[in-house]
CHARMM internal coordinates of N, CA and C (Angstrom, degrees):
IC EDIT
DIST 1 N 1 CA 1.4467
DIST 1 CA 1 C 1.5276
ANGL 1 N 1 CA 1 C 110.00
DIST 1 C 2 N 1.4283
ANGL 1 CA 1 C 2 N 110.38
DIHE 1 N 1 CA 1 C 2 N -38.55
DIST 2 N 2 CA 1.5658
ANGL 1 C 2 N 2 CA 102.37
DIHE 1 CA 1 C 2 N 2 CA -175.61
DIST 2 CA 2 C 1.4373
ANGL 2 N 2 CA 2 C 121.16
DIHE 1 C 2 N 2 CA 2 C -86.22
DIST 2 C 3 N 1.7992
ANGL 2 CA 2 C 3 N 105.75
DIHE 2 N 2 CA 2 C 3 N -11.20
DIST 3 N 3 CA 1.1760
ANGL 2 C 3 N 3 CA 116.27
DIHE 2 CA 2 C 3 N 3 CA 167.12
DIST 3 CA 3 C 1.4629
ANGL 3 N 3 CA 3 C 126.29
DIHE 2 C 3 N 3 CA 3 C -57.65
DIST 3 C 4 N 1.1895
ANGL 3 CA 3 C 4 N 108.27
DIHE 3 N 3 CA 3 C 4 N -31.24
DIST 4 N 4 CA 1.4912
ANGL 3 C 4 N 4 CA 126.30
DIHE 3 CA 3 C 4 N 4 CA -166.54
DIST 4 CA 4 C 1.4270
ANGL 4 N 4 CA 4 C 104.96
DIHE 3 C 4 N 4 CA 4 C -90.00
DIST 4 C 5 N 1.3232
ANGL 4 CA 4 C 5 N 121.24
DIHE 4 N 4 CA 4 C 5 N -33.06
DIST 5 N 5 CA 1.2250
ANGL 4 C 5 N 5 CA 135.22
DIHE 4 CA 4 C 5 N 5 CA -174.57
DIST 5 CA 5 C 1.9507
ANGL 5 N 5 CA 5 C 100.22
DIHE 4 C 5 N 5 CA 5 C -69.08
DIST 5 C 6 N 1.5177
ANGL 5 CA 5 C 6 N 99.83
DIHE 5 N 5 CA 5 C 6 N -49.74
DIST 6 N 6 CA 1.4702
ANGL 5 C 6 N 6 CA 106.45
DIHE 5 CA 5 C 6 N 6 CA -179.89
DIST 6 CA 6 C 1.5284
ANGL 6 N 6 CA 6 C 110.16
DIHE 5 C 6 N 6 CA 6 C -52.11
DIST 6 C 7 N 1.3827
ANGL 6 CA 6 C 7 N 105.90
DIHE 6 N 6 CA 6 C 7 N -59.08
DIST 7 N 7 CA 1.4816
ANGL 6 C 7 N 7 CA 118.14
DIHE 6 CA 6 C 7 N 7 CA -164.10
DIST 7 CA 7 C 1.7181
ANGL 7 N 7 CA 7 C 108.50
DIHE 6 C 7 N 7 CA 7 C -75.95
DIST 7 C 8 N 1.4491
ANGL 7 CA 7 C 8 N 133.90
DIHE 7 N 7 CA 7 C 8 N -5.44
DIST 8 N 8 CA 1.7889
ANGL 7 C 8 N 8 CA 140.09
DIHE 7 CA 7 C 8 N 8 CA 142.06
DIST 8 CA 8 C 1.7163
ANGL 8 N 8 CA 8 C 88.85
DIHE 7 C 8 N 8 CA 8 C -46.58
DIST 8 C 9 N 1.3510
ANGL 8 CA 8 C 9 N 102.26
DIHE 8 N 8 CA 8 C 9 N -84.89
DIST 9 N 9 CA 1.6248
ANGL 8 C 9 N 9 CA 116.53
DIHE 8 CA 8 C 9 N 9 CA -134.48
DIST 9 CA 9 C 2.0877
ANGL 9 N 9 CA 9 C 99.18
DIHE 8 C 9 N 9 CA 9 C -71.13
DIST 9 C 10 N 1.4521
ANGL 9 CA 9 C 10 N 116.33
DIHE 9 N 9 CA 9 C 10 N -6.79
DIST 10 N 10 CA 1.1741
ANGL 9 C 10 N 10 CA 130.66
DIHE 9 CA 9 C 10 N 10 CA -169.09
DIST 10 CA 10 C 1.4006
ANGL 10 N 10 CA 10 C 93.78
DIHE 9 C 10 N 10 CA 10 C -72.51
DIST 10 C 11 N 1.9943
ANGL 10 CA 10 C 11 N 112.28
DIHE 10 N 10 CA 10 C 11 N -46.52
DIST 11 N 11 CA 1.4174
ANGL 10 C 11 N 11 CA 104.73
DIHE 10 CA 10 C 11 N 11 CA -148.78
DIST 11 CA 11 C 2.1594
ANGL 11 N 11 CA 11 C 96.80
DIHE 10 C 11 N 11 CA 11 C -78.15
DIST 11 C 12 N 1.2545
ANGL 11 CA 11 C 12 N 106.48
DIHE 11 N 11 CA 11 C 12 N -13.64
DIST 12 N 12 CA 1.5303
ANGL 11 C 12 N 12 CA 112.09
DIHE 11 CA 11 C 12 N 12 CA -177.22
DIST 12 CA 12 C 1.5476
ANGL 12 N 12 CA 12 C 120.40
DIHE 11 C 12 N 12 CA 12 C 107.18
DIST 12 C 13 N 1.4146
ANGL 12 CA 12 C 13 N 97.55
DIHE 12 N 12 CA 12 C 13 N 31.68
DIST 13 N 13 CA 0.7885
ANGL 12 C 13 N 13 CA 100.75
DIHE 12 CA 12 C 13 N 13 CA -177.55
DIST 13 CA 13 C 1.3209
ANGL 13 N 13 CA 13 C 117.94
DIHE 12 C 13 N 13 CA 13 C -120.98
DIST 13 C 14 N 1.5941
ANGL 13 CA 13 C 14 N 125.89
DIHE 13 N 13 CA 13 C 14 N 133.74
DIST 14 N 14 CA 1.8387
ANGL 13 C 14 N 14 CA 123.78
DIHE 13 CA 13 C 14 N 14 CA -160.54
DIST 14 CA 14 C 1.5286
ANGL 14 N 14 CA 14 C 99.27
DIHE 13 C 14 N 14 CA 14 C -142.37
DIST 14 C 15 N 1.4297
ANGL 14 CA 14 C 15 N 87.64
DIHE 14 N 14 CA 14 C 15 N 172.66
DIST 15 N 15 CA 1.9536
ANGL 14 C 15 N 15 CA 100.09
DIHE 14 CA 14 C 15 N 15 CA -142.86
DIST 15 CA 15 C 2.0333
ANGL 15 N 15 CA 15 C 63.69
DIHE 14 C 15 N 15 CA 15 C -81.40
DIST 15 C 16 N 1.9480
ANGL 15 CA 15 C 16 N 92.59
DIHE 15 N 15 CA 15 C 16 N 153.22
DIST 16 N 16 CA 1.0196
ANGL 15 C 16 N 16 CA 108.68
DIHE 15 CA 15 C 16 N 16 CA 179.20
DIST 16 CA 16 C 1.7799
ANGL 16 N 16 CA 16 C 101.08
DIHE 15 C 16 N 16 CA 16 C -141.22
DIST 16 C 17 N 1.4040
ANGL 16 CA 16 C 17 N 115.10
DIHE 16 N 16 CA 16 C 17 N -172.92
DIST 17 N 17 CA 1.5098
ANGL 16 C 17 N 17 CA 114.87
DIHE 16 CA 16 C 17 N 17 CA 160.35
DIST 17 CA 17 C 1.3920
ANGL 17 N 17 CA 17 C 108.66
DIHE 16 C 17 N 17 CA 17 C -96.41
DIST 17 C 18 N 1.9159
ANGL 17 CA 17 C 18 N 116.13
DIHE 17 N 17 CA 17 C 18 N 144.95
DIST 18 N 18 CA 1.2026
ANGL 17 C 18 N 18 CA 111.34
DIHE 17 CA 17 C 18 N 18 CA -149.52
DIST 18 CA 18 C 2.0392
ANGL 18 N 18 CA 18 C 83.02
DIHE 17 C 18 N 18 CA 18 C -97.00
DIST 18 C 19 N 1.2298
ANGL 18 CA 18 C 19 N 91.39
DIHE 18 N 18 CA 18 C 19 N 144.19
DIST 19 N 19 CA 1.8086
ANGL 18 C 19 N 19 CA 103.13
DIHE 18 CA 18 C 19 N 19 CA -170.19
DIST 19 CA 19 C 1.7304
ANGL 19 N 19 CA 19 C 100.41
DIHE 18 C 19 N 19 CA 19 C -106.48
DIST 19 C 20 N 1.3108
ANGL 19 CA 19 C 20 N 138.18
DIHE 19 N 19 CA 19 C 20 N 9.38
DIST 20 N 20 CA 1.2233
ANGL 19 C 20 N 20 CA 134.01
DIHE 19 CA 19 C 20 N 20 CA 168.30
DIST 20 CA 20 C 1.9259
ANGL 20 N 20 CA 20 C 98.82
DIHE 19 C 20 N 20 CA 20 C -55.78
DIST 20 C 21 N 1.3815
ANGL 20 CA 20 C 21 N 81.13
DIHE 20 N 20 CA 20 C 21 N 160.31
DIST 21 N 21 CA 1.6894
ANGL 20 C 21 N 21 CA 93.32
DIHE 20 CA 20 C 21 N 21 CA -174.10
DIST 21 CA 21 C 1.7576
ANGL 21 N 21 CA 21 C 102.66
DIHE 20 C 21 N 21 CA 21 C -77.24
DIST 21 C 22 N 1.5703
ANGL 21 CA 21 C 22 N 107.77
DIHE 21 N 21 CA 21 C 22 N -34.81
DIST 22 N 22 CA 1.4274
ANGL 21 C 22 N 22 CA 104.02
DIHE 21 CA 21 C 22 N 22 CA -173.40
DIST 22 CA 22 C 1.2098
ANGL 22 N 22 CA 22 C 105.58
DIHE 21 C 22 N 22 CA 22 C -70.58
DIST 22 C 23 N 1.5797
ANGL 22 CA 22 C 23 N 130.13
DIHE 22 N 22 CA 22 C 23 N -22.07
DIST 23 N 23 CA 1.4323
ANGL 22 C 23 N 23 CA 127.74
DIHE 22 CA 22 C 23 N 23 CA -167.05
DIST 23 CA 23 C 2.0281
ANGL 23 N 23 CA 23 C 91.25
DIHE 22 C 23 N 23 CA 23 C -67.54
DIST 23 C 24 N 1.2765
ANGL 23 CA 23 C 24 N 104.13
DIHE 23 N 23 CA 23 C 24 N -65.17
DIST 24 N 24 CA 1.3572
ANGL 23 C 24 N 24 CA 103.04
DIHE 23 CA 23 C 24 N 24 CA -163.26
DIST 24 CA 24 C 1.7310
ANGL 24 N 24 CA 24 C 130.19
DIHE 23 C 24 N 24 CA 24 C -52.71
DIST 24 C 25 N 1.4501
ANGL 24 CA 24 C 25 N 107.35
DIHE 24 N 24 CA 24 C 25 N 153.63
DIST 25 N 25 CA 1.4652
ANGL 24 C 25 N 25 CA 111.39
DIHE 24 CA 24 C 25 N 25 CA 179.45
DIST 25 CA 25 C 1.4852
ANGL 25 N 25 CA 25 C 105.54
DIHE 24 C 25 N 25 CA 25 C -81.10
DIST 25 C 26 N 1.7013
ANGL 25 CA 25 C 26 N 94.13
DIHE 25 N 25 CA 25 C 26 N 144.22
DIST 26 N 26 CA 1.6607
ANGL 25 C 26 N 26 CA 111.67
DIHE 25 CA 25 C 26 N 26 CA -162.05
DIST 26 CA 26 C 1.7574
ANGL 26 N 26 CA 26 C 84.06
DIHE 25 C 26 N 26 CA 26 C -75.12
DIST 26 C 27 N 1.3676
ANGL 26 CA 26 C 27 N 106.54
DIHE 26 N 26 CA 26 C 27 N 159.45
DIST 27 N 27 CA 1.2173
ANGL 26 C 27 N 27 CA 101.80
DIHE 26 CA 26 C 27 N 27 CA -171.99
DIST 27 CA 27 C 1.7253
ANGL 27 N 27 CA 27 C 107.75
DIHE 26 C 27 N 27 CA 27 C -129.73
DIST 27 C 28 N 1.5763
ANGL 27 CA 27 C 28 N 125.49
DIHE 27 N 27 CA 27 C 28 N -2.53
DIST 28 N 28 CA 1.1121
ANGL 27 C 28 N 28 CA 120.32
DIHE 27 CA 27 C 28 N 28 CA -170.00
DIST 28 CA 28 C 1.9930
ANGL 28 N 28 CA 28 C 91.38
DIHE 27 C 28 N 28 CA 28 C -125.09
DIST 28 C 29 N 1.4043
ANGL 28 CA 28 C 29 N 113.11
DIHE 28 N 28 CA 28 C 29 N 52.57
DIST 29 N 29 CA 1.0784
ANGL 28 C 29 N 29 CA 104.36
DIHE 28 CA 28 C 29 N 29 CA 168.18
DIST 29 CA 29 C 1.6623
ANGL 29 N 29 CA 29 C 113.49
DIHE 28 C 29 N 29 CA 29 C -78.12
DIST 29 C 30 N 1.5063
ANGL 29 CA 29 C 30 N 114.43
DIHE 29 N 29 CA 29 C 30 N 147.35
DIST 30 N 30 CA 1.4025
ANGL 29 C 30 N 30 CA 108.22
DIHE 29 CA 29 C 30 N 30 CA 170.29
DIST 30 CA 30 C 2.1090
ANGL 30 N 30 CA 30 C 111.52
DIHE 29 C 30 N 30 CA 30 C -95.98
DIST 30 C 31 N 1.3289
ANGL 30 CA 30 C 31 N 93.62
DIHE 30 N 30 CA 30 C 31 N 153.14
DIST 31 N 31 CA 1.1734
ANGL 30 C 31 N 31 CA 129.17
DIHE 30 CA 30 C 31 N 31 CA 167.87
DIST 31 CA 31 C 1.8212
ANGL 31 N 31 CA 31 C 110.74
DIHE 30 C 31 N 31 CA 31 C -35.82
DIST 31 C 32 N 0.8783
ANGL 31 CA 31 C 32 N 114.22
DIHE 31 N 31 CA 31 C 32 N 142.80
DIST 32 N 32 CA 1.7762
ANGL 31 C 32 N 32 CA 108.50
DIHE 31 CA 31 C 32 N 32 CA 179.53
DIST 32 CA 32 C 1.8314
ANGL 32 N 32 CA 32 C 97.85
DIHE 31 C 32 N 32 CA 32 C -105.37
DIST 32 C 33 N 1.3816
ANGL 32 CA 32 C 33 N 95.21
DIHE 32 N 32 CA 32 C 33 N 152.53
DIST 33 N 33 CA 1.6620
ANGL 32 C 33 N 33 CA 84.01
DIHE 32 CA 32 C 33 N 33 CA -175.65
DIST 33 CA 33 C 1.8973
ANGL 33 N 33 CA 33 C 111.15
DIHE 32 C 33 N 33 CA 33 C -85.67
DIST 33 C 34 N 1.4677
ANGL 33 CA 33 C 34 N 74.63
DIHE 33 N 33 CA 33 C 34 N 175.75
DIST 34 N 34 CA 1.5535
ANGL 33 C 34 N 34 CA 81.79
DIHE 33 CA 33 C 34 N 34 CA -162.60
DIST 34 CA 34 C 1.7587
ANGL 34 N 34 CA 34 C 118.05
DIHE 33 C 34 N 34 CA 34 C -87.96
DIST 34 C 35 N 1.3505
ANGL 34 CA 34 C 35 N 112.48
DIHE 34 N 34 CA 34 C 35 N 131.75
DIST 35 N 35 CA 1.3938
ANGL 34 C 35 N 35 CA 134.20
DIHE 34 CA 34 C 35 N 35 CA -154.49
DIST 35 CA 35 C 2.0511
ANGL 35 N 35 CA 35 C 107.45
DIHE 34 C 35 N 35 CA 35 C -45.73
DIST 35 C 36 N 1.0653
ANGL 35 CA 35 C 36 N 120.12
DIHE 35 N 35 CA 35 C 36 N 141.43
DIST 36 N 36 CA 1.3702
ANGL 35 C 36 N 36 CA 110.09
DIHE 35 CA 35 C 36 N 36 CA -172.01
DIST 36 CA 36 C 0.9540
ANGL 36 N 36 CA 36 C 112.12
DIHE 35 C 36 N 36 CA 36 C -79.58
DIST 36 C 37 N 1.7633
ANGL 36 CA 36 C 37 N 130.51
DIHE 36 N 36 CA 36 C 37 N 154.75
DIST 37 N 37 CA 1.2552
ANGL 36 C 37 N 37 CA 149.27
DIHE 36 CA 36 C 37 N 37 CA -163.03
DIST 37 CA 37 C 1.3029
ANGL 37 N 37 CA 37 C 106.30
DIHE 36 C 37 N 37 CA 37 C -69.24
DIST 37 C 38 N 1.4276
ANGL 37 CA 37 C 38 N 133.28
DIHE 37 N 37 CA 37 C 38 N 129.01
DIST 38 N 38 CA 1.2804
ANGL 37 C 38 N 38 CA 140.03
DIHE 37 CA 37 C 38 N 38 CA 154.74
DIST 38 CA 38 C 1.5033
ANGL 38 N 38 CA 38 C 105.33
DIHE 37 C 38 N 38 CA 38 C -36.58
DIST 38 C 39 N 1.2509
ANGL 38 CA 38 C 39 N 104.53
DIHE 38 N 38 CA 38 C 39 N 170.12
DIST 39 N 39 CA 1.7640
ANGL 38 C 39 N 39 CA 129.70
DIHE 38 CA 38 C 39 N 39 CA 170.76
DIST 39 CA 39 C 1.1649
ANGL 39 N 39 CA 39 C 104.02
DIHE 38 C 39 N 39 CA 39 C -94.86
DIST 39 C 40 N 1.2138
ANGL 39 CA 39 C 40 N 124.92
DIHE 39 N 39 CA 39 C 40 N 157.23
DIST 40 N 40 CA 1.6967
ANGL 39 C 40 N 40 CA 123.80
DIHE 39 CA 39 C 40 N 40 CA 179.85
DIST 40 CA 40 C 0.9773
ANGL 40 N 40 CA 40 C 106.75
DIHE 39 C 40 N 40 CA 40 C -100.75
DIST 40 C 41 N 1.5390
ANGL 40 CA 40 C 41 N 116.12
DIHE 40 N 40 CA 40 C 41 N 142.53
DIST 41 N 41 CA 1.9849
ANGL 40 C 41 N 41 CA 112.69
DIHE 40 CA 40 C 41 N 41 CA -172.01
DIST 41 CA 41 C 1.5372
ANGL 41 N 41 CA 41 C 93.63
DIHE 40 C 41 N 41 CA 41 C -72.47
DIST 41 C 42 N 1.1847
ANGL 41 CA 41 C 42 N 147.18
DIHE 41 N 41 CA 41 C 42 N 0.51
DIST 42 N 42 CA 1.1043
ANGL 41 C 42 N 42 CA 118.45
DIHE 41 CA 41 C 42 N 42 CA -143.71
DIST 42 CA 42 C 1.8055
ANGL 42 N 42 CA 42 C 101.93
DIHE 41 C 42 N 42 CA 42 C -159.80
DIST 42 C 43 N 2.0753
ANGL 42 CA 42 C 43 N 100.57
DIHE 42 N 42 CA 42 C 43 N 86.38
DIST 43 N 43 CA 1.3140
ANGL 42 C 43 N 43 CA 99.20
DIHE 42 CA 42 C 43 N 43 CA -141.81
DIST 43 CA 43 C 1.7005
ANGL 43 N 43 CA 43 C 101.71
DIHE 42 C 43 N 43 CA 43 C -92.63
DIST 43 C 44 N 1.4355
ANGL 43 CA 43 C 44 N 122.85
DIHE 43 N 43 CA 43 C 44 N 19.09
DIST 44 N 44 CA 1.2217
ANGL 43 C 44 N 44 CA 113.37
DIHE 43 CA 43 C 44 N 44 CA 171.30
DIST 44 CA 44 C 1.6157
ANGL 44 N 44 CA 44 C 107.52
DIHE 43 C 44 N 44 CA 44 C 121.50
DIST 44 C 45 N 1.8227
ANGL 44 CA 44 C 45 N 96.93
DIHE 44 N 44 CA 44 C 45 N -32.53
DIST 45 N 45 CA 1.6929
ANGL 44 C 45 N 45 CA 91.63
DIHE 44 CA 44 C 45 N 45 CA 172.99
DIST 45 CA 45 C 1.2648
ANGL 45 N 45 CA 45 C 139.45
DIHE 44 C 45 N 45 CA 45 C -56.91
DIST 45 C 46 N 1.1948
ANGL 45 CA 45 C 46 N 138.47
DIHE 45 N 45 CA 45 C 46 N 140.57
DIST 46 N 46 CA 1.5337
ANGL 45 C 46 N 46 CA 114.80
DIHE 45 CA 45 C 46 N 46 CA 153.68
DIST 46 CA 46 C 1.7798
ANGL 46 N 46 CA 46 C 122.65
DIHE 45 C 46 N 46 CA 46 C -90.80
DIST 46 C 47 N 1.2130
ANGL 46 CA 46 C 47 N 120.48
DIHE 46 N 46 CA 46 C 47 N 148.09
DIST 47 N 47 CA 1.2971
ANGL 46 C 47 N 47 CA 127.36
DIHE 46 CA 46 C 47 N 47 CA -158.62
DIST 47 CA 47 C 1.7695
ANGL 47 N 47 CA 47 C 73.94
DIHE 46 C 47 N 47 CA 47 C -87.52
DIST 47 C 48 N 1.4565
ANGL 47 CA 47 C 48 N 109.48
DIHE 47 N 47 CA 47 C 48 N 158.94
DIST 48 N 48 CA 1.2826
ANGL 47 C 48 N 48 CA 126.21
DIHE 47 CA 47 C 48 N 48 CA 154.80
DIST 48 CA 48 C 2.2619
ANGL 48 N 48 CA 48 C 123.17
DIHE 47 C 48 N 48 CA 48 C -100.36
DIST 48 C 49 N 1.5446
ANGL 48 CA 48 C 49 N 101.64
DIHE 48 N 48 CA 48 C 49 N 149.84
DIST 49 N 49 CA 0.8488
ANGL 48 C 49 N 49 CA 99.82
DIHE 48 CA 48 C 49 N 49 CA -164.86
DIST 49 CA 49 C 2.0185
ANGL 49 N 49 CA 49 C 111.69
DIHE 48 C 49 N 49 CA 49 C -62.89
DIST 49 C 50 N 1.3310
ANGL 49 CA 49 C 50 N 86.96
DIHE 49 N 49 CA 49 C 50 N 148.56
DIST 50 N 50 CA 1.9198
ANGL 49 C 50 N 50 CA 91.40
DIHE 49 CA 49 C 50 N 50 CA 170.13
DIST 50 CA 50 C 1.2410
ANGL 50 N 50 CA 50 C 124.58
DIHE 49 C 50 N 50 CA 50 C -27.58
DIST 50 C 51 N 0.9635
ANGL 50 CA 50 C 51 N 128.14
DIHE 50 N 50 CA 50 C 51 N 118.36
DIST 51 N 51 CA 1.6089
ANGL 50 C 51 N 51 CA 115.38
DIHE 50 CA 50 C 51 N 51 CA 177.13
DIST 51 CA 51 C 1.7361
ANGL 51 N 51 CA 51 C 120.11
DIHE 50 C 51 N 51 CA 51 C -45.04
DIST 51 C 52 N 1.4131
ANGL 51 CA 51 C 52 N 96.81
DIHE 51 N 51 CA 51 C 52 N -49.79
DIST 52 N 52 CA 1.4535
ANGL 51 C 52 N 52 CA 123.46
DIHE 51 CA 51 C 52 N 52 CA -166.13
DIST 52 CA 52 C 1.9837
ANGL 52 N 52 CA 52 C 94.77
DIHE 51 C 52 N 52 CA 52 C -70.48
DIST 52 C 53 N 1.1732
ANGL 52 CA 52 C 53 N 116.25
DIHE 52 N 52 CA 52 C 53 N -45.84
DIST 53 N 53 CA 1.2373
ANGL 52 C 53 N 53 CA 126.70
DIHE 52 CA 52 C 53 N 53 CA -164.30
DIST 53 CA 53 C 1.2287
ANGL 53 N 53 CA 53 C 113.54
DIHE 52 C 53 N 53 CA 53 C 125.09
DIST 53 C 54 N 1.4404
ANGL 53 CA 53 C 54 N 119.20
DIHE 53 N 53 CA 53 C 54 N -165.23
DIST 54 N 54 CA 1.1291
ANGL 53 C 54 N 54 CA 116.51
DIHE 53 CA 53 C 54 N 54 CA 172.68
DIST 54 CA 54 C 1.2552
ANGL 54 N 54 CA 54 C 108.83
DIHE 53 C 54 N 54 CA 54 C -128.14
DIST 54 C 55 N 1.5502
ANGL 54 CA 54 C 55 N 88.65
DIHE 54 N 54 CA 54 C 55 N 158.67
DIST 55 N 55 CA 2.0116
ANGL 54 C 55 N 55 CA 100.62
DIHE 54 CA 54 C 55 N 55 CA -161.46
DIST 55 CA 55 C 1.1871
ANGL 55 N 55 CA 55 C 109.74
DIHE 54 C 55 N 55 CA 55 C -63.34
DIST 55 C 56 N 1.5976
ANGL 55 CA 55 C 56 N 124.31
DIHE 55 N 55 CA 55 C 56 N 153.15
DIST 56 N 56 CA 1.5030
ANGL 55 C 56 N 56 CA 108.59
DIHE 55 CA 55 C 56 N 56 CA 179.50
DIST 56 CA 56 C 1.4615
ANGL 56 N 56 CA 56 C 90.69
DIHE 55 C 56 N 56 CA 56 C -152.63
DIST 56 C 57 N 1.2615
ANGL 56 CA 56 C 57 N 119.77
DIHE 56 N 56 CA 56 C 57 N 105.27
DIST 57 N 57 CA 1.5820
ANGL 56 C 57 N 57 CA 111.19
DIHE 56 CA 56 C 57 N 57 CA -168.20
DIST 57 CA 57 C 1.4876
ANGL 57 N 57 CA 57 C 98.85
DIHE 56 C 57 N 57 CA 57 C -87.91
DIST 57 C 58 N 1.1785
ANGL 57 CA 57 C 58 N 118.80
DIHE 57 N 57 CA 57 C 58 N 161.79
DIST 58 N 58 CA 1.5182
ANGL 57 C 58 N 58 CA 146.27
DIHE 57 CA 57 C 58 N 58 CA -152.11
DIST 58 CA 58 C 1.7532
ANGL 58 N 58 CA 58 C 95.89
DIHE 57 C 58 N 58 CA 58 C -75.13
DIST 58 C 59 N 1.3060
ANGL 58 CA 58 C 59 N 109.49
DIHE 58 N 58 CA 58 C 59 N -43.41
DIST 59 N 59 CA 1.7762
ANGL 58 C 59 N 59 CA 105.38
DIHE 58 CA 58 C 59 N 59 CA -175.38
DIST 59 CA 59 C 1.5676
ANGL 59 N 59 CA 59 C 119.81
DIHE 58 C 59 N 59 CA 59 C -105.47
DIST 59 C 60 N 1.2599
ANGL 59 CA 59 C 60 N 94.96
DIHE 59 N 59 CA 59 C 60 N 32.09
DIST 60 N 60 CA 1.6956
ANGL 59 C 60 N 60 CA 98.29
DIHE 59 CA 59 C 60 N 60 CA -172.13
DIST 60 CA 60 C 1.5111
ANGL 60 N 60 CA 60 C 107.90
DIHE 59 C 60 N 60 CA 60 C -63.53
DIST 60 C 61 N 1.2658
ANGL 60 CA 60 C 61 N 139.23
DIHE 60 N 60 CA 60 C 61 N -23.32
DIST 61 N 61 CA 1.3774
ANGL 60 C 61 N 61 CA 155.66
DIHE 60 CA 60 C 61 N 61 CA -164.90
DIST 61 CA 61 C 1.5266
ANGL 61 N 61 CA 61 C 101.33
DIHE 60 C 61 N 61 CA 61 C -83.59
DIST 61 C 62 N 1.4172
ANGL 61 CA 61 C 62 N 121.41
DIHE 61 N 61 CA 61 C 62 N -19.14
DIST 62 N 62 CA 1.2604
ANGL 61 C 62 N 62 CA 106.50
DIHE 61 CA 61 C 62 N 62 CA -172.49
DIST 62 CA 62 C 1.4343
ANGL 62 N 62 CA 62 C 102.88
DIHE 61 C 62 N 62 CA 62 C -102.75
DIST 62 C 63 N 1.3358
ANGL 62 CA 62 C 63 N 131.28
DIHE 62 N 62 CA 62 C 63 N -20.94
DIST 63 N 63 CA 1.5087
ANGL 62 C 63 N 63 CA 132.63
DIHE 62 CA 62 C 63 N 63 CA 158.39
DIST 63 CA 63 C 1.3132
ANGL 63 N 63 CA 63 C 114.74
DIHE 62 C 63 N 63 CA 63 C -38.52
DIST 63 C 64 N 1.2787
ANGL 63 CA 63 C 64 N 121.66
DIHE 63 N 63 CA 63 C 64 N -31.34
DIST 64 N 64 CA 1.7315
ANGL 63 C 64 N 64 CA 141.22
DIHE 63 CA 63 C 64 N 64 CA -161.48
DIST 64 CA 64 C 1.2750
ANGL 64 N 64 CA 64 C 100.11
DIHE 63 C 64 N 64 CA 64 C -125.49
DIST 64 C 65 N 1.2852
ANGL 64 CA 64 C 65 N 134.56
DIHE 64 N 64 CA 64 C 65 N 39.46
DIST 65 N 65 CA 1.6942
ANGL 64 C 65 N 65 CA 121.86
DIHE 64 CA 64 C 65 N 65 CA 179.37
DIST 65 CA 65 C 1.6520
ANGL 65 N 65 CA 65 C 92.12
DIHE 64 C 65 N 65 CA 65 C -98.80
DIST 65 C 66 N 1.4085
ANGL 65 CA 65 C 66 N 136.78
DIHE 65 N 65 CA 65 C 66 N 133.04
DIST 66 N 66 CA 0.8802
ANGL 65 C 66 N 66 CA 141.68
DIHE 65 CA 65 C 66 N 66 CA 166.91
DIST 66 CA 66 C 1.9983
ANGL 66 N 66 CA 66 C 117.70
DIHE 65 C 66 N 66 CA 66 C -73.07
DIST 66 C 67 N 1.4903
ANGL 66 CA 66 C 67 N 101.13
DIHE 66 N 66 CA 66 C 67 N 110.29
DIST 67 N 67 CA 1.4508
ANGL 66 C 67 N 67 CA 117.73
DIHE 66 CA 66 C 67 N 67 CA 176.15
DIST 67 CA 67 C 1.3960
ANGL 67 N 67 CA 67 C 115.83
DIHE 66 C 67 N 67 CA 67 C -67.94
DIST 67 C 68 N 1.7393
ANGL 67 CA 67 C 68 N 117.91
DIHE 67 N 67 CA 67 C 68 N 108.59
DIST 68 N 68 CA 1.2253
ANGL 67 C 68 N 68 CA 110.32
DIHE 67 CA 67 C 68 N 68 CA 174.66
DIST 68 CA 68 C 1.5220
ANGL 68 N 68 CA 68 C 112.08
DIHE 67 C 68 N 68 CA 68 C -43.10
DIST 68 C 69 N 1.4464
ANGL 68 CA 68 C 69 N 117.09
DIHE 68 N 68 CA 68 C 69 N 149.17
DIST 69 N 69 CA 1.6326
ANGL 68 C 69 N 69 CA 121.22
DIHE 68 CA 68 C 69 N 69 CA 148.89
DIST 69 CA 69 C 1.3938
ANGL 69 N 69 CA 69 C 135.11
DIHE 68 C 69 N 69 CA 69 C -86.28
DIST 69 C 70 N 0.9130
ANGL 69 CA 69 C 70 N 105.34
DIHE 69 N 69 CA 69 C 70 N 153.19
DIST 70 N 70 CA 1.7798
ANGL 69 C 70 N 70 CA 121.66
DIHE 69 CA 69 C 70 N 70 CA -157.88
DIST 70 CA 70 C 1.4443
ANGL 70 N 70 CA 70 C 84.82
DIHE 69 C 70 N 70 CA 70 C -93.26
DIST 70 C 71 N 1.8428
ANGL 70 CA 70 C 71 N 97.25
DIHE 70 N 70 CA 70 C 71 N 138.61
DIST 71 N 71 CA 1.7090
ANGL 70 C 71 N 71 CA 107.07
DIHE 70 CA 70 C 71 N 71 CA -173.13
DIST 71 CA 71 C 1.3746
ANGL 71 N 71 CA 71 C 102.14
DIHE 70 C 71 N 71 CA 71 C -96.85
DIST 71 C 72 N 0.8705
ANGL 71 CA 71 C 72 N 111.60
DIHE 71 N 71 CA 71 C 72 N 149.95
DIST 72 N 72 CA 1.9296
ANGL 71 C 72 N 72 CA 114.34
DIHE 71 CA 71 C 72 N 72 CA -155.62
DIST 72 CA 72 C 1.9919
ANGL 72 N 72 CA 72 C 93.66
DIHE 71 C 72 N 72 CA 72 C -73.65
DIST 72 C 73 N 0.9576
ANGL 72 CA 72 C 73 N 104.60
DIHE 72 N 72 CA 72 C 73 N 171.17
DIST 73 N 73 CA 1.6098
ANGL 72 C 73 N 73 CA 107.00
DIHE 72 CA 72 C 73 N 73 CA 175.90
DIST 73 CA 73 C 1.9177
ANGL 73 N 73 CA 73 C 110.68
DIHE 72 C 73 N 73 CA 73 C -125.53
DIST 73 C 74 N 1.6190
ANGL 73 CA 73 C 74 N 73.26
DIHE 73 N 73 CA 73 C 74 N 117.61
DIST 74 N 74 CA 1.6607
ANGL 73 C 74 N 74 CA 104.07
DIHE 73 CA 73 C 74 N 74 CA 177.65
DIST 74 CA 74 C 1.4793
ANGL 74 N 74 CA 74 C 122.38
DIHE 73 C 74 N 74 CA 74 C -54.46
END
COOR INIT
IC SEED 1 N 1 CA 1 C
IC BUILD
C-alpha cells in the first residue's frame, strides 16, 4: 500500500482541482422568477352586523375580574 502511494507521488504528481469543463459549476445560470403575490384576506368589504346580535354570555365579567395582589413580604 505504501509502495503505491510512493510510486503516485514519485512520478510528480499531486492531488489537484479537476479543471475538465464537466467537472465545473455552470456559472451564468439564470434566476427563476419570482412566486406570485397572494390575495389579500381583506378585500375592502365590511361584514354586516348579526342579525340575531351578538352573543354575550351571562359570565363574561368573571373571565376579566381583576385579582387583588399579594403585598410582597418584608
Amino acid at each position: 500500500m505504501m509502495e503505491m502511494e510512493e510510486l503516485l507521488f514519485a512520478e510528480g504528481d499531486q492531488c489537484r482541482t479537476p479543471r475538465h469543463r464537466g467537472c465545473q459549476i455552470p456559472v451564468d445560470m439564470a434566476c427563476p422568477p419570482p412566486a406570485p403575490r397572494k390575495k389579500a384576506a381583506y378585500e375592502g368589504r365590511r361584514r354586516d352586523p348579526p342579525k340575531n346580535g351578538f352573543f354575550q354570555p351571562p359570565d363574561l365579567e368573571l373571565l376579566f375580574a381583576v385579582v387583588p395582589q399579594r403585598e410582597a413580604c418584608a
